[in-house]
C-alpha positions as CSV (number, residue, x, y, z in Angstrom):
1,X,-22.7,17.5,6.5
2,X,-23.2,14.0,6.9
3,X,-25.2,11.4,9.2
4,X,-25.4,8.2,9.6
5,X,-28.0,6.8,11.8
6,X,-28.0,3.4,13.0
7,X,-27.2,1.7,10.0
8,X,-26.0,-2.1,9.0
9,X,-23.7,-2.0,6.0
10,X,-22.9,-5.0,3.6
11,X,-20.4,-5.7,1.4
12,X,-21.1,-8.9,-1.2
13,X,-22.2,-11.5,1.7
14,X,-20.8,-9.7,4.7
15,X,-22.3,-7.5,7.3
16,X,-19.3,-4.9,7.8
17,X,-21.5,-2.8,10.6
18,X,-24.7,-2.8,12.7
19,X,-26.1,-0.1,14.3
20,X,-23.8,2.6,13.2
21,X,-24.3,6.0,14.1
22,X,-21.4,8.5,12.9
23,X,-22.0,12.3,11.9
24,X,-19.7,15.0,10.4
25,X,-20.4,18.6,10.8
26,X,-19.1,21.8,9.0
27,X,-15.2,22.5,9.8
28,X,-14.8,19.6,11.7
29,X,-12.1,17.0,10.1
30,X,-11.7,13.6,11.2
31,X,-9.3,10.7,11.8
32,X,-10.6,7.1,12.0
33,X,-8.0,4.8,13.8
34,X,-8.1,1.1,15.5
35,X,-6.3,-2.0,15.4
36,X,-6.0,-3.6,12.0
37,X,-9.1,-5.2,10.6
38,X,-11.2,-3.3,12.5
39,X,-12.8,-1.7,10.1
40,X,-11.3,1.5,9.4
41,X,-11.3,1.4,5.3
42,X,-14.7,-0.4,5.7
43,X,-15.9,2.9,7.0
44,X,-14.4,5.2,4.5
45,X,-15.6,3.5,1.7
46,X,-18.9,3.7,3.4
47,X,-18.9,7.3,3.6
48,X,-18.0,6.9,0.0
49,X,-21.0,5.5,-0.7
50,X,-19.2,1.9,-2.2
51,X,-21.8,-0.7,0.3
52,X,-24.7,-1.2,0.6
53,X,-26.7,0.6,3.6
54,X,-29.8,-2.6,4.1
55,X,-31.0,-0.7,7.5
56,X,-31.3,3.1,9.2
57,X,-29.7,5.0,6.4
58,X,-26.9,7.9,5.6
59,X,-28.1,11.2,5.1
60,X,-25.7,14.0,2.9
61,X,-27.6,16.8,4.6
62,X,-25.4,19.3,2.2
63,X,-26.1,17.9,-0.9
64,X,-30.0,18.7,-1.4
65,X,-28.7,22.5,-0.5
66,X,-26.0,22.3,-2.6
67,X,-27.9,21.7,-5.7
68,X,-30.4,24.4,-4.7
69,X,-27.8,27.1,-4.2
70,X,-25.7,26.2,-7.6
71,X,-29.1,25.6,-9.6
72,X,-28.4,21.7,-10.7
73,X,-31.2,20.4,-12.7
74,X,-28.3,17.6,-14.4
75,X,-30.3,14.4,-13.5
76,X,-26.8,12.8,-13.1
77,X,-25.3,15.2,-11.3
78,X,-25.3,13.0,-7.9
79,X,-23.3,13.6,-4.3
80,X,-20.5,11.6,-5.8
81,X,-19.0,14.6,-7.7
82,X,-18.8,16.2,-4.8
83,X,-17.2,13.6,-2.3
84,X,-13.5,12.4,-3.4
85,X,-11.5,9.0,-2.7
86,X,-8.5,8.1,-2.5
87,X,-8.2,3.8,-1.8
88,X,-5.6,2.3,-1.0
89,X,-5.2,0.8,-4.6
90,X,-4.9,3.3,-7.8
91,X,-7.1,2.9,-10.8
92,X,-4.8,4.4,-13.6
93,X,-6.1,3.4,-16.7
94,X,-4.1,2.7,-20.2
95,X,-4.5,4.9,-23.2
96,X,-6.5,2.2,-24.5
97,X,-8.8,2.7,-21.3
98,X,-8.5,-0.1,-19.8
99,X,-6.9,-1.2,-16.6
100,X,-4.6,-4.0,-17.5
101,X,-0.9,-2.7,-16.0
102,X,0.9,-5.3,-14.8
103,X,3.6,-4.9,-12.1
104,X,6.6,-5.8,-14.3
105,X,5.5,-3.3,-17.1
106,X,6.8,-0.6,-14.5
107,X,10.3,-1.5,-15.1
108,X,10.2,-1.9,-18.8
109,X,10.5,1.2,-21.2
110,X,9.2,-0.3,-23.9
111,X,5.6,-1.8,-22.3
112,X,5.2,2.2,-20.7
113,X,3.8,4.0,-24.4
114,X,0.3,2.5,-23.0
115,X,0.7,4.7,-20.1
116,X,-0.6,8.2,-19.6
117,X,1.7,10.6,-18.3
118,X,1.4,12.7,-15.5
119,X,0.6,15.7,-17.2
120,X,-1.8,13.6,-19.4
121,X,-3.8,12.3,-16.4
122,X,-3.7,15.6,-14.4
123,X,-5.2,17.5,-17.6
124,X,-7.9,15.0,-18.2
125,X,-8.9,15.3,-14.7
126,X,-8.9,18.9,-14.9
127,X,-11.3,18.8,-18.0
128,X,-13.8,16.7,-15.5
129,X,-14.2,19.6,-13.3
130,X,-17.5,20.7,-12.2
131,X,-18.7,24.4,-13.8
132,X,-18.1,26.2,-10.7
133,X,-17.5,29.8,-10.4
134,X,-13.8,31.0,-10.3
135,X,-14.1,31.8,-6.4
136,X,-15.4,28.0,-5.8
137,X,-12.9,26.6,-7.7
138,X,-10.2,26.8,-5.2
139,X,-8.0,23.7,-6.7
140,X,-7.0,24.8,-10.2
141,X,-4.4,22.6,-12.1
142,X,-1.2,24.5,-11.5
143,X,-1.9,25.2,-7.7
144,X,-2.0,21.2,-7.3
145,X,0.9,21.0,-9.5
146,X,2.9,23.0,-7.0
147,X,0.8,21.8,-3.8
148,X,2.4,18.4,-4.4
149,X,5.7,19.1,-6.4
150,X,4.8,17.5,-9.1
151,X,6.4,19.5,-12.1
152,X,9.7,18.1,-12.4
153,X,6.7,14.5,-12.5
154,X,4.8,15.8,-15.5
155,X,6.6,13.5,-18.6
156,X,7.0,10.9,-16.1
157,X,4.4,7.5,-17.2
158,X,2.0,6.6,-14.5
159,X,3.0,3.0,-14.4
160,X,6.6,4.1,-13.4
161,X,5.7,6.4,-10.6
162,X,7.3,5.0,-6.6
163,X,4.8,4.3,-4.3
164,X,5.2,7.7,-2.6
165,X,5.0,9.8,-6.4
166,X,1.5,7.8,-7.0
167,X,0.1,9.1,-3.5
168,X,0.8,12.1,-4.1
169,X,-0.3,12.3,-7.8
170,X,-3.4,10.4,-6.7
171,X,-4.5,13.2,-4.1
172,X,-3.5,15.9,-6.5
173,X,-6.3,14.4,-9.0
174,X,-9.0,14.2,-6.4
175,X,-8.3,17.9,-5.4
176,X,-9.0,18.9,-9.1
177,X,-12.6,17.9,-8.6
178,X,-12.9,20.4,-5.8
179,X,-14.6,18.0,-3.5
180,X,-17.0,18.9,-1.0
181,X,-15.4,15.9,1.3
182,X,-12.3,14.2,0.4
183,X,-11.8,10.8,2.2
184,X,-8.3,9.4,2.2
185,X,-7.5,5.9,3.0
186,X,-4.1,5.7,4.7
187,X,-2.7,9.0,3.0
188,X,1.0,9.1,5.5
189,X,1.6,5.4,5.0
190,X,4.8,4.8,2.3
191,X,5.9,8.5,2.8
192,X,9.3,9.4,3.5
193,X,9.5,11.1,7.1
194,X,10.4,14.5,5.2
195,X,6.8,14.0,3.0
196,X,5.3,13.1,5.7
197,X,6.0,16.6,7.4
198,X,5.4,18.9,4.5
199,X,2.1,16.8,3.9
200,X,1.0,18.8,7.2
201,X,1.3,21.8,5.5
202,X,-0.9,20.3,2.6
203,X,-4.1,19.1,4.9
204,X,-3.8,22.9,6.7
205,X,-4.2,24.0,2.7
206,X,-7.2,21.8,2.0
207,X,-9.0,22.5,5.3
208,X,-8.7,26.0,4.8
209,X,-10.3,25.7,1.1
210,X,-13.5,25.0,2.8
211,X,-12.7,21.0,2.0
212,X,-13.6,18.9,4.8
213,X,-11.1,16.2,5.8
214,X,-11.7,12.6,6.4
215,X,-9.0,9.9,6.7
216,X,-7.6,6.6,8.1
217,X,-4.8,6.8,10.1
218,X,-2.4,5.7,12.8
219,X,-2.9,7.1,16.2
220,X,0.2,8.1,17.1
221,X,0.5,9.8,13.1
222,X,-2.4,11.9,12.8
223,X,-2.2,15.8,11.4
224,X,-2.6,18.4,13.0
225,X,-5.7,19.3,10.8
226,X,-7.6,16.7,12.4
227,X,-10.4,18.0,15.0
228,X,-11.6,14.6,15.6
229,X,-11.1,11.1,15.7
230,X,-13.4,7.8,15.7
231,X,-12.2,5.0,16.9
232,X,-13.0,1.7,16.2
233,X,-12.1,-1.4,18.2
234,X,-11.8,-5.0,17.1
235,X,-16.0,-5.3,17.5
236,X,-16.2,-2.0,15.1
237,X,-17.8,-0.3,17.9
238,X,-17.3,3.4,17.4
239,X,-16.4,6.0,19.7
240,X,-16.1,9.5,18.1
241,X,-14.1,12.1,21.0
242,X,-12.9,15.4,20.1
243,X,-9.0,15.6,19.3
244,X,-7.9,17.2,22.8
245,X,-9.5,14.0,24.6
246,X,-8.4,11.2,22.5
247,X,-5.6,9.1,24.3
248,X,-3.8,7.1,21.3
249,X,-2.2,4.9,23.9
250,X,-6.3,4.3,24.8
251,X,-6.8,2.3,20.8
252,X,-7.0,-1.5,21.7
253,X,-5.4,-4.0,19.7
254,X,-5.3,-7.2,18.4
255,X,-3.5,-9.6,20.6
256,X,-0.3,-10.1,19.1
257,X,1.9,-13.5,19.6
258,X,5.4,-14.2,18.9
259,X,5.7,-17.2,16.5
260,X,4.9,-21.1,18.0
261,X,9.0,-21.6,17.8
262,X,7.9,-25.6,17.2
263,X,5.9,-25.3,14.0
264,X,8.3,-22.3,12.8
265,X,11.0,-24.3,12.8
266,X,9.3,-27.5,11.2
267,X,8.3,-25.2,8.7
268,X,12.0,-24.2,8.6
269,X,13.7,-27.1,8.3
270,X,12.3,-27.9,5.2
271,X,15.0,-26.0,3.2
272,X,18.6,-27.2,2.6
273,X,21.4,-25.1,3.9
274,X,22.3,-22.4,1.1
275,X,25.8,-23.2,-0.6
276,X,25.7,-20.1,-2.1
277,X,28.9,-17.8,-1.1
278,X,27.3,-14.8,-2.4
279,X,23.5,-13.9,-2.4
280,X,24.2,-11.1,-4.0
281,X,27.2,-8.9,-5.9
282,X,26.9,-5.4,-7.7
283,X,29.7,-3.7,-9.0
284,X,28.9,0.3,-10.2
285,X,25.3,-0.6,-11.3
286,X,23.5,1.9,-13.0
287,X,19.6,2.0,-13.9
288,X,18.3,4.9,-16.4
289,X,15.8,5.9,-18.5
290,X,16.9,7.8,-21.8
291,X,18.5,10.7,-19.7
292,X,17.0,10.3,-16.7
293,X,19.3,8.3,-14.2
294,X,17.6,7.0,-11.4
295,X,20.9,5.3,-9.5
296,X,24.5,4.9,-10.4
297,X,27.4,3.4,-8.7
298,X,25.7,0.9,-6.9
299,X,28.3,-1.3,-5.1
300,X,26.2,-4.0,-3.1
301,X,26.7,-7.6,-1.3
302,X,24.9,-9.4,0.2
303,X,26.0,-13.1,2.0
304,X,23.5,-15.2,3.9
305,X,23.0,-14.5,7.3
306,X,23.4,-10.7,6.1
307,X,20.2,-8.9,7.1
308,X,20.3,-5.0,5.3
309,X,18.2,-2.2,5.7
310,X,17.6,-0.2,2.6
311,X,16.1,3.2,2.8
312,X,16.2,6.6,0.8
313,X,13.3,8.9,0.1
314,X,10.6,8.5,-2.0
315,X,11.6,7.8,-5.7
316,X,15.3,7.3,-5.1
317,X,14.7,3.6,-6.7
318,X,14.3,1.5,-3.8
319,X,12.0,-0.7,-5.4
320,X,13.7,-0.3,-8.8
321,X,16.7,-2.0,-7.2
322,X,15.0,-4.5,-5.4
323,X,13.7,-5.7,-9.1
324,X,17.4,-5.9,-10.6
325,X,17.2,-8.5,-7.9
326,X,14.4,-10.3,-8.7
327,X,14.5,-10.5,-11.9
328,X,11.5,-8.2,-13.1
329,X,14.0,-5.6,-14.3
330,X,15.5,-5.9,-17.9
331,X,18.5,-3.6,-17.1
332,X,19.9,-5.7,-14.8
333,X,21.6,-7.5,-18.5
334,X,23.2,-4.4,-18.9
335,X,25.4,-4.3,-15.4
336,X,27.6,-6.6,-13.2
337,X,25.0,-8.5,-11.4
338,X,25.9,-11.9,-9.4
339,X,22.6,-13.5,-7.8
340,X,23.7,-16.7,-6.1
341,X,26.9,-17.3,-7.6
342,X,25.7,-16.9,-10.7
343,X,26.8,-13.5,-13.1
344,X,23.4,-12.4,-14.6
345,X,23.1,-13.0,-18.5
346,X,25.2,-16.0,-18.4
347,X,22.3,-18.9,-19.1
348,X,19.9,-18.9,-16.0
349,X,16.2,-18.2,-16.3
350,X,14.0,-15.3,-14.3
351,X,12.4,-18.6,-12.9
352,X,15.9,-20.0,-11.7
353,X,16.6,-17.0,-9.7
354,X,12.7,-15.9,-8.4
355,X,12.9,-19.8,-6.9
356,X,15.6,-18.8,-4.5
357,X,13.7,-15.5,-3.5
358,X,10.6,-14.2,-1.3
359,X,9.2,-11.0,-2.4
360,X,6.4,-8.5,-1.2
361,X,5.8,-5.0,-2.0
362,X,3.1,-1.9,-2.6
363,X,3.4,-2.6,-6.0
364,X,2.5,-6.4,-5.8
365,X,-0.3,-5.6,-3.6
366,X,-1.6,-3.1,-6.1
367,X,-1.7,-5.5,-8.9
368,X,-2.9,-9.0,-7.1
369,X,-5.9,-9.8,-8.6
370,X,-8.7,-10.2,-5.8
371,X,-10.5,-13.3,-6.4
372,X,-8.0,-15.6,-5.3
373,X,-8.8,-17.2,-1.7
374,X,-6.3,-16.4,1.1
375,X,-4.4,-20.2,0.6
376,X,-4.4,-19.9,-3.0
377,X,-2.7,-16.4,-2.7
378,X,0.0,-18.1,-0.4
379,X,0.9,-21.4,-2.3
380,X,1.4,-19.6,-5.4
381,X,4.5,-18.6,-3.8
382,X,5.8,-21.8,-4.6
383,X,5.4,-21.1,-8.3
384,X,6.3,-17.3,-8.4
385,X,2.5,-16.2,-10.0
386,X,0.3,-14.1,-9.7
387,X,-2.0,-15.9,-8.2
388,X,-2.4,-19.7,-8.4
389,X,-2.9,-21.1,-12.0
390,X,-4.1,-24.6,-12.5
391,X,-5.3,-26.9,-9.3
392,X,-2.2,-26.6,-7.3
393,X,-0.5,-29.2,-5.0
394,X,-2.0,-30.9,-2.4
395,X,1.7,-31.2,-0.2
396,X,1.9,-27.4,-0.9
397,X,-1.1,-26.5,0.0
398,X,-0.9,-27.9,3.3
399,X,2.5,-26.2,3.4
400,X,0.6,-22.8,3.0
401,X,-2.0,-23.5,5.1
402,X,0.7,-23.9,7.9
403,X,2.5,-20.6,7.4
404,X,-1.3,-19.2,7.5
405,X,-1.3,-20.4,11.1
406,X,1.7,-19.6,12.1
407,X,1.0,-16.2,10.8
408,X,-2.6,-16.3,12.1
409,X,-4.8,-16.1,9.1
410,X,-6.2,-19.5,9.5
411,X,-9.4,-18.2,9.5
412,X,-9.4,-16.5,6.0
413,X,-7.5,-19.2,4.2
414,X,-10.8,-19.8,1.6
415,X,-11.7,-16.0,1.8
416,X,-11.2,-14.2,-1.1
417,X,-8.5,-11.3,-0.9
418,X,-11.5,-8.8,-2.0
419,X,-13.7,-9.6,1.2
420,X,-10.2,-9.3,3.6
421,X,-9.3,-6.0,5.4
422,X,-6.1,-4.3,3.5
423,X,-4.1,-5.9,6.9
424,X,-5.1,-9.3,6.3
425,X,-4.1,-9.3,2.4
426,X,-0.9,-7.8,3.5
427,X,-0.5,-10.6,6.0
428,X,-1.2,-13.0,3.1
429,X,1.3,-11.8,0.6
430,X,4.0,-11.6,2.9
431,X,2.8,-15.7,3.5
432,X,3.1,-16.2,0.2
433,X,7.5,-14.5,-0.2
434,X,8.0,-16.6,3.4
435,X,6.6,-20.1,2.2
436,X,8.8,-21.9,-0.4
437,X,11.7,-21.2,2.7
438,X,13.7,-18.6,-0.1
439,X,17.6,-18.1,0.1
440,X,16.9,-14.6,0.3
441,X,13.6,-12.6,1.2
442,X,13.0,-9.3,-0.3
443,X,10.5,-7.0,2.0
444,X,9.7,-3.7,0.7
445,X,7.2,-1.9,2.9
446,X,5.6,-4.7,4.2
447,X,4.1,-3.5,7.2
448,X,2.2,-0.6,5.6
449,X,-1.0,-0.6,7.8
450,X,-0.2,-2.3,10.4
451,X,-0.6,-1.3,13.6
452,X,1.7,-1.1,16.6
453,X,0.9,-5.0,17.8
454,X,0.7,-6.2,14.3
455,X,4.3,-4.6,13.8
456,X,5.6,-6.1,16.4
457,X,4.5,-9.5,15.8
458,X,6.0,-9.7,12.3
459,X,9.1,-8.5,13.2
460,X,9.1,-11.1,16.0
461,X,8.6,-13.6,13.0
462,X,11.4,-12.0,11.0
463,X,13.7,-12.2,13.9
464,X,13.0,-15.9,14.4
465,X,13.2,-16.6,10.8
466,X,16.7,-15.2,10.8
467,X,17.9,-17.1,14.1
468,X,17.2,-20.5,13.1
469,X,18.3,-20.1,8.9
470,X,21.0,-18.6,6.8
471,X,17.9,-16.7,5.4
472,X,19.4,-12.9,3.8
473,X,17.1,-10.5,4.5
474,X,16.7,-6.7,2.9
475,X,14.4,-5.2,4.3
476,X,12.9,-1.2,2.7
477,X,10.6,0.9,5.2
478,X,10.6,4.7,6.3
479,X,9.8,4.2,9.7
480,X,13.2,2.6,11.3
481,X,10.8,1.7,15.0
482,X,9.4,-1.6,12.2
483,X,12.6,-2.7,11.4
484,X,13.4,-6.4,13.3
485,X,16.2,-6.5,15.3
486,X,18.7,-8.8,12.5
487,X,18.9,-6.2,10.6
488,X,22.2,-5.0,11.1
489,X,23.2,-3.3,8.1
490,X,22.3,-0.5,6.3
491,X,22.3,0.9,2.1
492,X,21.0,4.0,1.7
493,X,20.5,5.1,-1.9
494,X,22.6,8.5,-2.7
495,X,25.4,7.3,0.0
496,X,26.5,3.9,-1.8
């Protein structure tokens, strides 16, 4: 289907490989996997035809066939409509067409009427199909509809989809265009374990519509689809094996360090001891939209020192509750909140209570714009945007460049986020919640990505965090093994 032969790939000013040599044949499916920031979305996007190839070359032996046996004479019919992507990142557009969601917006009713529904988007993707014959067109809109439950989803707005709804609706779409090869970056990561097992069932279902499979993933997670896996180690060197011989134990890593104790707790000391009694309070909080109730009866505290686990599956409102917290969420007026003492709606700002907090989820990934460097990412932390506005501080920038070392990012600290590996952005964002010392640090998936060393290190930083501070920690991820050993508590939405 497809060969590469010893190619060098750029992206902007960077040479991602050099002598690559990678081929996919019919009814073979594959898994890329290596440590993090070895290149395994580099590749993907690749295939996907998104760099540059400025030596040897790629050859889509399929396509030139393709066009003979379905008589294309379109001279913009290209090998794009027949490979399909899914990043990392979405790219829902407004009515309007344009791509300016924020990640607040999710949480307000009135900022959604911009947003397409689901049914909207599906049915305009349908519409884009290619004219196949009704035996080639093997993805019709209802069978994806059903495929990933998605009908109860259909009036639902884009912007306010979980992180788990979006993937789903994301790989419904590309099905639609019943791609030839469908490359998806990442596709178990933010999934609920129960997803995660009926999304076996759902890559048996694609493979046997004559769709070939390619994907990132970890490798001790991949389906059972897969025939093949390449692997990539921190040189991106590839080794392509057939799925009986791989050994996951066999994928190097990264060296992973436990945090220099010294620096972390100079770094530390720099915040006062909290006087707060109560981080935070809520008394039968409730969060709906028109009749559609996403929680009720929340009953919630958290003191410092308290470090809480909060799970659920995939669109039980996780992250809408997390926002009640941190003051993205417009509702939280309407209930008995306390955040630091304080009973929301009784004078304080957003600003007043973001100050006291570190934040980093899927969704504020999604929406960081990419031309910030790495140390501009992390020092806007100290001033809660998006991104740092204006020149910045010269005592906080040193202040960020120290958590970048600590962290180990030193090296990307004037990089721009858009020439980082997804890992190493990740790493950077969770920096930024981490470096104005908060009262209380708010993690929602952060380790999505990572791999095994990579998990362990942060939550070796997590757990040193928490032994030398009063730091209150909640802490949202499907896959309990990540969770640092403070946490000691658990909220699960539906049981509070």
């Amino acid at each position: 289907l497809l060969k590469i032969q010893n190619a060098t790939i750029k992206y902007r000013n960077q040479e991602l490989f050099t002598g690559l040599n990678f081929e996919i044949r019919q009814n073979e499916h594959w898994a890329i996997v290596g440590p993090g920031g070895s290149g395994k979305s580099a590749l993907l996007k690749a295939l996907a035809g998104h760099y540059v190839v400025s030596c040897g070359k790629i050859d889509h032996t399929w396509y030139e066939q393709y066009k003979i046996d379905h008589i294309i004479s379109d001279p913009l019919f290209s090998r794009r409509h027949l490979i399909a992507y899914v990043d990392v990142r979405h790219d829902f557009k407004t009515l309007s067409n344009t791509g300016d969601f924020f990640y607040q917006q999710r949480f307000n009713a009135g900022y959604s009427d911009n947003a397409p529904t689901v049914e909207d988007f599906l049915s305009k993707k349908a519409a884009l199909q290619l004219p196949l014959d009704a035996s080639e067109r093997k993805w019709s809109l209802s069978r994806v509809v059903e495929t990933f439950d998605l009908a109860l989803l259909r009036q639902k707005h884009l912007i306010k989809l979980s992180n788990g709804e979006t993937k789903r609706l994301r790989m419904a779409a590309a099905l639609l265009q019943n791609p030839k090869i469908l490359l998806l970056d990442n596709p178990l990561a933010g999934l609920d374990a129960t997803t995660r097992q009926r999304f076996e069932a759902v890559f048996a279902a694609i493979a046997a519509s004559g769709i070939t499979l390619v994907m990132t993933a970890s490798p001790f997670e991949i389906p059972e689809t897969i025939t093949h896996v390449a692997a990539l180690d921190k040189s991106r060197k590839l080794t392509a094996v057939n799925r009986q011989q791989f050994q996951p134990d066999a994928v190097g890593v990264f060296s992973g360090e436990t945090p220099d104790a010294k620096k972390l707790q100079k770094l530390m000391r720099r915040t006062d001891p909290s006087s707060c009694e109560v981080l935070v309070a809520m008394k039968n909080v409730r969060v709906a939209y028109g009749d559609t109730v996403i929680f009720e009866n929340v009953n919630w505290e958290i003191r410092p020192k308290d470090r809480w686990a909060l799970s659920g599956p995939n669109g039980s409102g996780k992250s809408t509750l997390l926002s009640l917290i941190n003051g993205d969420h417009p509702q939280a007026y309407a209930n008995h909140i306390v955040l630091f003492d304080r009973r929301r709606g009784t004078g304080e700002t957003i600003w007043d209570i973001k100050k006291k907090i570190g934040f980093m989820s899927p969704e504020l990934f999604q929406y960081f714009p990419y031309h910030f460097t790495g140390v501009q990412v992390v020092e806007s932390g100290f001033y809660d945007t998006i991104g740092l506005l204006g020149q910045g501080r010269a005592e906080n920038r040193e202040i960020a460049e120290q958590w970048m070392d600590v962290m180990g990012l030193s090296e990307v600290k004037d990089t721009c986020l858009a020439e980082m590996s997804a890992t190493r952005q990740r790493l950077c964002l969770l920096a930024r919640a981490m470096v104005k010392n908060p009262q209380l640090l708010l993690l929602d998936e952060p380790c999505l990505g990572f791999d095994r060393n990579q998990q362990q290190a942060f939550k070796n930083l997590i757990d040193a965090m928490a032994q030398i501070s009063d730091l209150g920690i909640v802490y949202v991820t499907h896959h309990h093994e990540t969770l640092p050993d403070c946490i000691t508590k658990t909220l699960k939405l539906g049981e509070c």
